[in-house]
C-alpha positions in Angstrom: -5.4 -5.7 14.4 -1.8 -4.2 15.1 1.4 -5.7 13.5 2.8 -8.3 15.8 6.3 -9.4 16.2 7.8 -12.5 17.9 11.3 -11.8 20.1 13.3 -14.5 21.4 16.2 -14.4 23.5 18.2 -17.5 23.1 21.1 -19.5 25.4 22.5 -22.4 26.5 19.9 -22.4 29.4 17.1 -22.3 27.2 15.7 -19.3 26.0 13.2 -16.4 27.0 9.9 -15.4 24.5 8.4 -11.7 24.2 6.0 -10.5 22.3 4.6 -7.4 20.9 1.4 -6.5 18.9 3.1 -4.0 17.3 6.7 -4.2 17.2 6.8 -5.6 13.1 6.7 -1.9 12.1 10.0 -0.6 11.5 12.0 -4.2 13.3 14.4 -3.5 10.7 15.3 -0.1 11.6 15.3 -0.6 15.6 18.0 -3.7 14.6 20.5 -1.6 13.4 20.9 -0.1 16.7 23.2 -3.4 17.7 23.4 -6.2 19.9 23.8 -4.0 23.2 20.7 -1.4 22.1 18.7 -3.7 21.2 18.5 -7.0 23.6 17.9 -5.1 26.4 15.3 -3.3 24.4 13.7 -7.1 23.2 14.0 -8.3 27.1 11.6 -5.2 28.0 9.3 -6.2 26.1 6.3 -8.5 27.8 7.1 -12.1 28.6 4.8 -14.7 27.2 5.0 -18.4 26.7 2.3 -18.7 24.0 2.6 -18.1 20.1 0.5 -16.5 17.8 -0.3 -18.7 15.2 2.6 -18.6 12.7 0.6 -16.9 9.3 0.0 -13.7 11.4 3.3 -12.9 12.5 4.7 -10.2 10.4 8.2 -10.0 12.2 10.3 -12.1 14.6 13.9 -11.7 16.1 16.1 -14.6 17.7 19.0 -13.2 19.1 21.1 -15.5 21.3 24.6 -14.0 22.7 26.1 -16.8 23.6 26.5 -18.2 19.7 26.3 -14.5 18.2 23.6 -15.7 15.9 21.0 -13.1 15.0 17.9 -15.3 13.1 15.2 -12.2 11.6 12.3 -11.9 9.4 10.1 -9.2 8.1 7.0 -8.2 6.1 7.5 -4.4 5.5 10.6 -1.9 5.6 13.5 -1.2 4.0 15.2 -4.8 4.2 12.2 -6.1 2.8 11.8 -3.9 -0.5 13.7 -4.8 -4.0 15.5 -1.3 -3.7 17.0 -1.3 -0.2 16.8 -4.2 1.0 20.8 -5.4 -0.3 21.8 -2.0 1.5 19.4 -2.8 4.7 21.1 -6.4 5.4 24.5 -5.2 4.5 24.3 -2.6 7.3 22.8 -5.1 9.6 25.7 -7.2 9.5 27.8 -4.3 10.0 25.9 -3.3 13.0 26.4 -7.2 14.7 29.7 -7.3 14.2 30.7 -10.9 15.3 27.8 -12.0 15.1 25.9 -14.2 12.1 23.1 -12.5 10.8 20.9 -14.9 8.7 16.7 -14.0 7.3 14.4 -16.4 7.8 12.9 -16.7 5.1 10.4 -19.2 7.0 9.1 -16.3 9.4 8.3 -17.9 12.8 7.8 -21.3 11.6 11.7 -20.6 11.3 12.2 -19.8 14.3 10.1 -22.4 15.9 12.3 -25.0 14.1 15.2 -23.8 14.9 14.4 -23.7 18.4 13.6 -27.6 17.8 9.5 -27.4 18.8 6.8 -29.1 16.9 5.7 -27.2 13.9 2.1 -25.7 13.6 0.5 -27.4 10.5 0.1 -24.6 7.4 -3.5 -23.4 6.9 -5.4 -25.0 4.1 -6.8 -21.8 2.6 -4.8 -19.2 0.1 -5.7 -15.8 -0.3 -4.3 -14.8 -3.5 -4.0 -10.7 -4.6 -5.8 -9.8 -7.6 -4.3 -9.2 -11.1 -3.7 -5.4 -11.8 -4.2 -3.4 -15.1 -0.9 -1.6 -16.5 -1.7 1.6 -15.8 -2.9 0.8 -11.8 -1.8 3.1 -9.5 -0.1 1.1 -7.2 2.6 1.0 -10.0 3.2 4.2 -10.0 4.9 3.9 -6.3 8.7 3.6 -6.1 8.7 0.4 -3.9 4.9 -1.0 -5.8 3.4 -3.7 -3.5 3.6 -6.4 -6.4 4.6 -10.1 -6.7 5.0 -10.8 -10.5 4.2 -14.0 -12.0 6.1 -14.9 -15.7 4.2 -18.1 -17.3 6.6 -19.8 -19.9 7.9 -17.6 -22.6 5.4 -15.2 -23.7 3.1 -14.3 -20.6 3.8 -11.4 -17.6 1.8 -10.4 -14.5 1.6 -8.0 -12.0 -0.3 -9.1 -9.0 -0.9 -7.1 -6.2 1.1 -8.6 -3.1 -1.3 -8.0 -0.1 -1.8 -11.5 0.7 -0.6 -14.9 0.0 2.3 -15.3 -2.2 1.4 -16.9 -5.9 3.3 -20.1 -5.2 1.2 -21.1 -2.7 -1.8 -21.3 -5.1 -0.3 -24.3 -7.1 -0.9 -25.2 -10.5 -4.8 -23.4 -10.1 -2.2 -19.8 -10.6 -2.1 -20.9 -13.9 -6.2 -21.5 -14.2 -6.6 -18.2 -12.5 -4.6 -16.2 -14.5 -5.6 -17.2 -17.9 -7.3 -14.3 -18.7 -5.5 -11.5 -16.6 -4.3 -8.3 -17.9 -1.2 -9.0 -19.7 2.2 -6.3 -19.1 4.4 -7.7 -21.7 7.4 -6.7 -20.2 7.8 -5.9 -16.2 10.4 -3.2 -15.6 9.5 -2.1 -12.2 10.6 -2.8 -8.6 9.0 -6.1 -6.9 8.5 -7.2 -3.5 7.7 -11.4 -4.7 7.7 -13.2 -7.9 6.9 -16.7 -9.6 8.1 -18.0 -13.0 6.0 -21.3 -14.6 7.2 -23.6 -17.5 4.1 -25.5 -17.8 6.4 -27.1 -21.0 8.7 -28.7 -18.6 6.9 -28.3 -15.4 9.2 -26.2 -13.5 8.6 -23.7 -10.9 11.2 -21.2 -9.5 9.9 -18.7 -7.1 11.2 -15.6 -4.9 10.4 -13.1 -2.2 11.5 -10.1 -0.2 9.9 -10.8 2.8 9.0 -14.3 4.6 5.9 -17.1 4.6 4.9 -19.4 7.1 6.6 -22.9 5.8 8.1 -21.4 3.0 10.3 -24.4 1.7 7.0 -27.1 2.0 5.6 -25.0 -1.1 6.3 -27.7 -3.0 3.6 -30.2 -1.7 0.8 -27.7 -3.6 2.9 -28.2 -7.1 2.5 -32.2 -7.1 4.4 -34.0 -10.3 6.3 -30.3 -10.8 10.2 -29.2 -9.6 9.8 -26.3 -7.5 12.8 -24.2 -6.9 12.7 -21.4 -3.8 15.1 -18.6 -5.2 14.8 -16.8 -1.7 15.7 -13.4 -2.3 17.4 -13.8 -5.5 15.6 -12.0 -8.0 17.7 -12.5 -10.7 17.0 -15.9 -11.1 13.3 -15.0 -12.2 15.3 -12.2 -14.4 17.2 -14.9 -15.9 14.7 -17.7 -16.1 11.9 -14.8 -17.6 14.4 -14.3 -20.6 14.0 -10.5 -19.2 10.3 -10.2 -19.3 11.2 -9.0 -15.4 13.7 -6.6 -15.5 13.7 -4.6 -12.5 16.4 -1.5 -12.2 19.4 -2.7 -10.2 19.3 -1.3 -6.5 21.4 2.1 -6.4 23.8 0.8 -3.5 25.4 4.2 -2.5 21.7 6.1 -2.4 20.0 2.7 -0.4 22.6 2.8 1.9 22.1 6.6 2.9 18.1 5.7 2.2 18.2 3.2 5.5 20.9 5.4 7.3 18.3 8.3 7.6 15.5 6.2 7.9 17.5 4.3 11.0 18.8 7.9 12.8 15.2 9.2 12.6 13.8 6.1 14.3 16.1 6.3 16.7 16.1 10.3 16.6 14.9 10.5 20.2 13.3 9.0 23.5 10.4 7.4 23.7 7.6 7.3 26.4 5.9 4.2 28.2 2.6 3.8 25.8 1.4 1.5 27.9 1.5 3.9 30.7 0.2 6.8 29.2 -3.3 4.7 27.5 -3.7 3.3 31.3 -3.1 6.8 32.7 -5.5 8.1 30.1 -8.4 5.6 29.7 -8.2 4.1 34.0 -11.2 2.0 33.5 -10.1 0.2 29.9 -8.7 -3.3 29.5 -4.8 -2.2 28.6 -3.0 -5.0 26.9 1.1 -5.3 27.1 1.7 -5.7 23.9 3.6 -2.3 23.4 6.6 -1.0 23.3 9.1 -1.2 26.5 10.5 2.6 26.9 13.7 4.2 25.1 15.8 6.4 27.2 17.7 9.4 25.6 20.9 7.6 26.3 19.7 4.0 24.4 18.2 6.6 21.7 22.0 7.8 21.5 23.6 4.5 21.6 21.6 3.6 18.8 22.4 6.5 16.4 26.1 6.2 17.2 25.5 2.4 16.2 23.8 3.5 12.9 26.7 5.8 12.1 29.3 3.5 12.7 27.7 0.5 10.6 27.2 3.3 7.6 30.9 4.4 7.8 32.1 0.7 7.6 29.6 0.5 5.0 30.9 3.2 3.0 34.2 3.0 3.8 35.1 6.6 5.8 
């Protein structure tokens, strides 16, 4: 299965493609190491000039030096969750300094645009999670895998978000949900979330993370105004009448949430896994999709890049 990730490395020459199968988990976190950690550490990675089809990519990087302009996109980790993911970008910025550091909230069909190639055409089929009871367990976690879906003025649910985002089910959300368990008012963190007004036919939807062709959503709501809030919660807030209220992020105690988070990814070297599986198993079929190796000094670099982008951050 693994968690692939897409690297580019842009220029005025063209640009250079990498790929890993499982360099999604934690993308965030190695990013904050800054532009001179990390681009060598994306150009390690294997060269390939195919893509993986643009609904399984769960994190992508364009980084091209020449116009400072960082393009990323993720599925998991701390710039993706309701609680630290203000705090996450904030010290990514800080980390690129120069540089313009933009989310793409399109994943790679993003990043394929921006690089100017032809689009894969979105899948037809939509995996919606299920509805979940008010006392499910999954809410009980401090960052709850949840998109919540608002219907009008008097209707709340919590759905869990494993697969497709709500929007992309279209008006048959509305047919699907009918008789879901109700929660009245939402007070918990989110990672997505969708409010209808079947009165007026108006759709304004959100998310933490990314989808494949994100702003062609609308073509599944035909005869409704569809609205893409990207990140900003509040709108739903807002447009909910406070039926999702969500606790404000805790700025100081995100920011020192992704500091440690970043110093112990980066707290040390680490080994060739490539090299050690084909060392270990001489007469399997190794792929190259891991990742490249980190040297005590890059490892070091990359904390002392953490540290600065938190003092900026916090003003010390």
């Amino acid at each position: 299965m693994g968690n692939r990730a897409t690297f580019v490395i842009a220029g005025p020459e063209g640009h250079t493609r990498h790929r890993s199968s499982y360099g999604a988990v934690a993308l965030d976190l190695d990013l904050l190491a800054g532009s001179e950690v990390v681009i060598p550490y994306l150009r390690a990675h294997a060269p390939d000039d195919s893509w993986y089809p643009d609904d399984m990519v769960e994190a992508g990087v364009l980084a091209d030096p020449f116009r400072r302009l960082l393009l990323v996109f993720a599925w998991e980790g701390p710039a993706a969750s309701l609680r630290t993911r203000a705090a996450g970008m904030e010290l990514l910025r800080l980390a690129w300094p120069g540089w313009e550091v933009r989310w793409l909230y399109e994943g790679q069909s993003g990043l394929r645009a921006h690089l100017g190639l032809t689009q894969q055409e979105p899948g037809a089929d939509v995996y919606p999670g299920p509805a979940l009871e008010p006392d499910d367990e999954e809410l009980a976690d401090p960052d709850p895998l949840v998109a919540v879906v608002t219907v009008g003025t008097d209707r709340c649910h919590a759905l869990a978000d494993i697969n497709d985002h709500p929007v992309e089910e279209g008006p048959a959300l509305l047919d699907r949900l009918r008789d879901a368990p109700g929660h009245g008012r939402y007070r918990l963190r989110a990672d997505a979330g969708i409010h209808v007004d079947p009165s007026r036919r108006q759709v304004g939807w959100w998310l933490n993370t990314a989808r494949a062709h994100a702003r062609t959503v609308e073509q599944r709501w035909p005869g409704w105004t569809v609205e893409f809030w990207e990140d900003r919660w509040a709108e739903h807030e807002r447009a909910s009448g406070g039926r999702f209220a969500p606790p404000a992020p805790d700025r100081a105690a995100a920011l020192a949430d992704v500091r440690a988070q970043a110093l112990r990814r980066w707290a040390a070297p680490r080994a060739d896994t490539r090299a050690r599986l084909v060392a270990a198993l001489p007469h399997a079929t190794i792929g190259h999709g891991f990742a490249p190796t980190v040297t005590a000094e890059q490892a070091a670099a990359a904390r002392a890049a953490v540290e600065r982008a938190y003092a900026a951050a916090v003003g010390t």
